[in-house]
MARPA-821313 format. One line per field, with one value per residue (C-alpha): residue in one letter; x, y, z. Coordinates in steps of 0.25 Angstrom, whole numbers, plus 5000, padded with zeros to 4 digits. Layout:
REM MARPA-821313
code <- (A:...);
c1 <- (X:...);
c2 <- (Y:...);
c3 <- (Z:...);
//
This chain:
REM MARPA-821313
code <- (X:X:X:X:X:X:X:X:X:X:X:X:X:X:X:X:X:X:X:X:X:X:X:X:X:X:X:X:X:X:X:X:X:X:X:X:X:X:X:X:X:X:X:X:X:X:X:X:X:X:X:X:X:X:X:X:X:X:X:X:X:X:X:X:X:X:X:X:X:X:X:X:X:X:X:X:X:X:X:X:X:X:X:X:X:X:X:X:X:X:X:X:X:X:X:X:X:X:X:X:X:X:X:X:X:X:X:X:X:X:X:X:X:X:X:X:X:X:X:X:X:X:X:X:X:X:X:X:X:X:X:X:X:X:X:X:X:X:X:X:X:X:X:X:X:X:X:X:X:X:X:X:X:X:X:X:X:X:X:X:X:X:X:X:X:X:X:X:X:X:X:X:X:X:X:X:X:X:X:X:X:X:X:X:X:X:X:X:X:X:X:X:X:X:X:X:X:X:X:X:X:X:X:X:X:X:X:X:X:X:X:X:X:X:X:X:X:X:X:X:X:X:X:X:X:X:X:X:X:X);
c1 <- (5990:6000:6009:6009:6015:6029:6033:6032:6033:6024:6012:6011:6008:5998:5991:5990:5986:5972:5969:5972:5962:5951:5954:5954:5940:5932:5939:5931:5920:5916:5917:5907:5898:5899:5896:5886:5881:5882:5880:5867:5863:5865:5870:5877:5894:5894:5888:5900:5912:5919:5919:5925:5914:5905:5918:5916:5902:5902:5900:5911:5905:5910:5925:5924:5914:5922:5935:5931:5923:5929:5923:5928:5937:5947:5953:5949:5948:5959:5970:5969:5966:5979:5988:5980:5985:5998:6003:5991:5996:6010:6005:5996:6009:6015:6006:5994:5980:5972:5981:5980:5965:5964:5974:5968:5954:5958:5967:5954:5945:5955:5962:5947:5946:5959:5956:5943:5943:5958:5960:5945:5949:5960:5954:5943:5952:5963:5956:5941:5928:5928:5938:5932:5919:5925:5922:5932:5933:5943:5952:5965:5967:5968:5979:5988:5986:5993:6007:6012:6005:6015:6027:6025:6022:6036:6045:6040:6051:6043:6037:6047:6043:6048:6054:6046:6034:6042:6043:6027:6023:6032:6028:6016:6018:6026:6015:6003:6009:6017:6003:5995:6005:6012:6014:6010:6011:5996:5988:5972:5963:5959:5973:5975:5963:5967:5980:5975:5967:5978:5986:5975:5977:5991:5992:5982:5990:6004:5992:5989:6006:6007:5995:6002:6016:6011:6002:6015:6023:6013:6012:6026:6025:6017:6023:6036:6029:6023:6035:6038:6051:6064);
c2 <- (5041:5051:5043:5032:5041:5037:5049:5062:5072:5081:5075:5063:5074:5079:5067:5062:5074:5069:5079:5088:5085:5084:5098:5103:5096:5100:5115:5114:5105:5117:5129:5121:5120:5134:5138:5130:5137:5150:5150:5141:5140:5155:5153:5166:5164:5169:5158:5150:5161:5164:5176:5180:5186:5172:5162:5170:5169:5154:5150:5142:5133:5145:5141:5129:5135:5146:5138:5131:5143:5149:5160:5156:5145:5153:5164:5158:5142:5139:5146:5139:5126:5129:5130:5117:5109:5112:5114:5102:5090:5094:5094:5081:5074:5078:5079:5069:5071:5071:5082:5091:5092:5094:5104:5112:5113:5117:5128:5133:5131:5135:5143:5152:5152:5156:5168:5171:5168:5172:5182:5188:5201:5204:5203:5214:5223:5225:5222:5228:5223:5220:5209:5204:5200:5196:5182:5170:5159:5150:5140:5149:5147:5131:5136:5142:5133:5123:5130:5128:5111:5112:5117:5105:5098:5103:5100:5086:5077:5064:5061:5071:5079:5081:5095:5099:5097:5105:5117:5117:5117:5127:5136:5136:5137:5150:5158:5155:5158:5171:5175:5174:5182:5192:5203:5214:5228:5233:5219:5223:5220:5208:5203:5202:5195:5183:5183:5181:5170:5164:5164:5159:5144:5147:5146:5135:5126:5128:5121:5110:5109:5108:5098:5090:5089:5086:5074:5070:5072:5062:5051:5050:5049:5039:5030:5031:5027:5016:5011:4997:4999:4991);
c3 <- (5514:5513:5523:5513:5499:5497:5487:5496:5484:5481:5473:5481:5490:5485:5480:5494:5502:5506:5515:5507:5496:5509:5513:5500:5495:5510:5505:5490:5494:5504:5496:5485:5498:5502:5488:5487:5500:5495:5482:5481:5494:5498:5511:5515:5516:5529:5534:5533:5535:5548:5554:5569:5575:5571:5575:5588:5591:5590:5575:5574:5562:5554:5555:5549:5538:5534:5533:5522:5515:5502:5496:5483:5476:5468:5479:5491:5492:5482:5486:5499:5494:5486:5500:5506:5492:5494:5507:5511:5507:5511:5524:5525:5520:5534:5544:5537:5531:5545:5550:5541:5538:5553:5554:5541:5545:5561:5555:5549:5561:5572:5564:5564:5577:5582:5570:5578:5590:5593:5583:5582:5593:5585:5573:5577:5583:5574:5562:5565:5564:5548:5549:5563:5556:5543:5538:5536:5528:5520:5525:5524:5538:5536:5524:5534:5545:5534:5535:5548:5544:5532:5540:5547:5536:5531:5545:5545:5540:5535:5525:5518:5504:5493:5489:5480:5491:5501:5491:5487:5503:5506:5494:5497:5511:5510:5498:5506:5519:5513:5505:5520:5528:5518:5524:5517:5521:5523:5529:5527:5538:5530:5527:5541:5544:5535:5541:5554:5549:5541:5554:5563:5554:5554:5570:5569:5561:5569:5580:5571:5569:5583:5586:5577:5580:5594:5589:5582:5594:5602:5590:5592:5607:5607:5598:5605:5616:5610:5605:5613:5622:5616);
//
């Protein structure tokens, strides 16, 4: 258990970041399926992929589906594997394994449907029709929703990390959230789109933050109360 490890530095970390390693074999062990699927079987992809229209109209299977669908290894599903490596065990350290697998996958599936269900109007009228019915997959969403868990992670005192720790969250913490919300001069209708979506998990994991500081909040409650009177 991670609330066992005496040495907090960085690769005892790492060694025991369980839930990590659980999210990061479900993310490989589904895009060999979905190959499978689509390579072998013929199944068309956008049976699998998340679009607004289709969220709307009830499918909701799709957003669990496309969340954990990659069109390819190289470009797609490593480099968000790259930000749950890093900045995932720093976070279960803190907050513990059961939170945040929990907190990851709802960032995905919340976070979809606050992108469909609360930003689908807007999506169609200011960006048109093309980006309303475009499909979504990937589990970017979850990525983002991880930052305002690791600014948590960061602002909670025990068990305390090394330096070097501190610099390789933060790092990353600032190139991927930099490299989302750049803001570049000339935004393309799809640019947009991701960011939206990138926000959507973003506003879903300050939910998961807030969840959990209130359950903090009520475990200490309730042992204070427990405690016997002197």
């Amino acid at each position: 258990m991670l609330a066992k490890l005496r040495r907090v530095n960085l690769l005892s970390v790492f060694l025991a970041a369980k839930g990590t390693c659980f999210i990061c074999g479900i993310l490989v062990l589904c895009y060999l399926l979905f190959y499978v699927l689509l390579n072998v079987y013929l199944i068309p992809s956008g049976d699998f992929l998340g679009n607004i229209p289709a969220v709307l109209r009830g499918e909701l299977w799709r957003v669990v589906t496309s969340s954990v669908f990659h069109y390819d290894w190289e470009n797609h599903l490593l480099p968000n594997m790259f930000a749950i490596i890093i900045l995932g065990p720093f976070i279960e350290w803190k907050l513990g394994k059961a939170a945040f697998i929990i907190s990851f996958f709802i960032c995905s599936w919340a976070g979809e449907l606050v992108f469909c269900f609360g930003f689908g109007g807007f999506i169609q009228s200011h960006l048109g029709i093309g980006s309303y019915v475009e499909r979504f997959n990937g589990v970017s969403m979850s990525v983002y929703g991880l930052f305002p868990l690791a600014v948590l992670a960061l602002v909670t005192s025990k068990p305390a990390f090394s330096p070097l720790t501190k610099v390789v969250a933060f790092g990353v913490i600032l190139y991927v959230f930099t490299t989302g919300y750049w803001p570049y001069q000339e935004l393309s209708d799809t640019r947009i789109y991701e960011q939206i979506g990138h926000s959507c998990g973003f506003l879903v994991g300050i939910g998961c933050v807030l969840v959990i500081l209130i359950q903090r909040n009520r475990k200490k409650r309730l042992t204070y109360l427990c405690e016997p009177a002197n």
